[in-house]
C-alpha positions as CSV (number, residue, x, y, z in Angstrom):
1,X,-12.3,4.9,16.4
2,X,-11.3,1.8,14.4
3,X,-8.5,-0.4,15.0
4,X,-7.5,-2.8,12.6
5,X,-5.0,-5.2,13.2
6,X,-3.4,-8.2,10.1
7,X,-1.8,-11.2,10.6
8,X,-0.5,-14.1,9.3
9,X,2.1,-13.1,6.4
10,X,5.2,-14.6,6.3
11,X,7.4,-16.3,3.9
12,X,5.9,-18.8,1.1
13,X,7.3,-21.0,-1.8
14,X,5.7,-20.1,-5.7
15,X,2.4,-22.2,-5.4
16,X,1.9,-21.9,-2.0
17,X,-0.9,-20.9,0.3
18,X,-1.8,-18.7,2.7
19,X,-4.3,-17.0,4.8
20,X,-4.2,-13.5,6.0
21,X,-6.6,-12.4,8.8
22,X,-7.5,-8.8,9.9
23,X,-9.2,-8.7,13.3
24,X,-11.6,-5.1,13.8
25,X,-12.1,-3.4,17.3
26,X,-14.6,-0.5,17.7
27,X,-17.9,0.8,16.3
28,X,-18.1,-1.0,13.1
29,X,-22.0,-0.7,13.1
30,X,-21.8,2.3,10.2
31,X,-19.3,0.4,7.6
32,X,-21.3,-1.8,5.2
33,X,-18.0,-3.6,3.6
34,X,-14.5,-5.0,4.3
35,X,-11.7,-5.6,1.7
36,X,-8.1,-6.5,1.2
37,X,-5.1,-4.5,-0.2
38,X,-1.7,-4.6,-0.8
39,X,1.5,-2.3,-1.4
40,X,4.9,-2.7,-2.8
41,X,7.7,-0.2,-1.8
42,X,8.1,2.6,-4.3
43,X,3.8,1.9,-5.9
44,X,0.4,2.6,-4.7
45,X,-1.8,0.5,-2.5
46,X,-3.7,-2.2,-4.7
47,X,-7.3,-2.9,-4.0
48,X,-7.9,-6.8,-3.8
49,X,-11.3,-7.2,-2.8
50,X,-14.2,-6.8,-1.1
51,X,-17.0,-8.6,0.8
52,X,-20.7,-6.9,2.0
53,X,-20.8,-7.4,5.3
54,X,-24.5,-8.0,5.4
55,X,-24.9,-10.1,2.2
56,X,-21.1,-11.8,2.2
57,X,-20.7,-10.2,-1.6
58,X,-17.4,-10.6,-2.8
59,X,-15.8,-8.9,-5.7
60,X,-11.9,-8.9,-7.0
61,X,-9.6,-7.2,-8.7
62,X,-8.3,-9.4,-12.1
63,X,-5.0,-9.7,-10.5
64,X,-6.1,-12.3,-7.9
65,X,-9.2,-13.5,-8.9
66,X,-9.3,-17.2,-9.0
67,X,-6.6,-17.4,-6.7
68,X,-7.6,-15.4,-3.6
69,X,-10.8,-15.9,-1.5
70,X,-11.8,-13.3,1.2
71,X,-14.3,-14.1,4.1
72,X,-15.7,-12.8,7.0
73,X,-16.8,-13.8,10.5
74,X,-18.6,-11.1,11.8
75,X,-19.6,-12.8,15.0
76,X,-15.8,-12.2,15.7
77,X,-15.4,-9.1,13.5
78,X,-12.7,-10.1,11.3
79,X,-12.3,-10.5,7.9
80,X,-9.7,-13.4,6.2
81,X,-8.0,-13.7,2.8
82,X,-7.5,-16.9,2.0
83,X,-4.3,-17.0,-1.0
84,X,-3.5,-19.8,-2.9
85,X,-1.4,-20.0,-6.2
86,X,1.2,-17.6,-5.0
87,X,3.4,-15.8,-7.0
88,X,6.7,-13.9,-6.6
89,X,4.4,-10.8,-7.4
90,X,2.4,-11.3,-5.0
91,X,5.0,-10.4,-2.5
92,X,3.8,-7.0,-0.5
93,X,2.6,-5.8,2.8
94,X,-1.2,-6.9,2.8
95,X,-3.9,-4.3,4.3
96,X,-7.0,-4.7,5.4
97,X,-9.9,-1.8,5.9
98,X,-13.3,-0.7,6.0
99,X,-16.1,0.9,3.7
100,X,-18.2,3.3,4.5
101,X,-20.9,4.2,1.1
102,X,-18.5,4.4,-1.1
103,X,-15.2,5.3,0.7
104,X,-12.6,3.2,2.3
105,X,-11.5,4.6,5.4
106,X,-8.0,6.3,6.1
107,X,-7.5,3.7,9.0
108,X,-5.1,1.7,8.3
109,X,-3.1,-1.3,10.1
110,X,0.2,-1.8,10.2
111,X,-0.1,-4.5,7.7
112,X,1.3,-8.0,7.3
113,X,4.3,-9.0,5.1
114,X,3.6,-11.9,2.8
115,X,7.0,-12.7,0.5
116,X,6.6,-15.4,-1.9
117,X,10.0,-16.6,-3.2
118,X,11.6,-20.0,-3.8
């Protein structure tokens, strides 16, 4: 069993910065990949991005490339997203989770909520 638990939202002026960190309990060994998504009430989740754990790989969707940067420590299994350039649509509950192959895992966190407004 996996636990995954994100931190760090909160509330952030257009053009701000911020970074989001998920910290990961349990058997990890099997997932090859960590990643970043968000959700807005009424829409479905957004994939952000994702980074190998092995290699440090990253990829990103168009929406936040440039802007967002995601890590990962895995001597303290957890996985950052570092945002910068914020924008009013950036405002959601952030996720992070675990990939397995192919396939993300249905383990999620209760998220953190990152609102960027003036």
């Amino acid at each position: 069993q996996v636990q995954l638990v994100e931190s760090g939202g909160g509330l952030v002026q257009p053009g701000g910065s911020l970074k989001l960190s998920c910290a990961i309990s349990g058997n990890i060994v099997k997932f090859n990949a960590m990643g970043w998504f968000r959700q807005t009430p009424g829409k479905e989740r957004e994939w952000l991005a994702t980074i190998n754990k092995t290699s440090g790989r990253t990829s990103y969707a168009d929406s936040v490339r440039g802007r967002f940067t995601v890590s990962r420590d895995n001597s303290k299994s957890t996985v950052y997203l570092d945002m910068s350039s914020l924008r009013p649509e950036d405002t959601a509950v952030y996720y992070c989770n675990l990939k397995w192959g192919s396939s993300w895992t249905d383990s999620w966190g209760q998220g953190t909520q990152v609102t960027v407004s003036s």
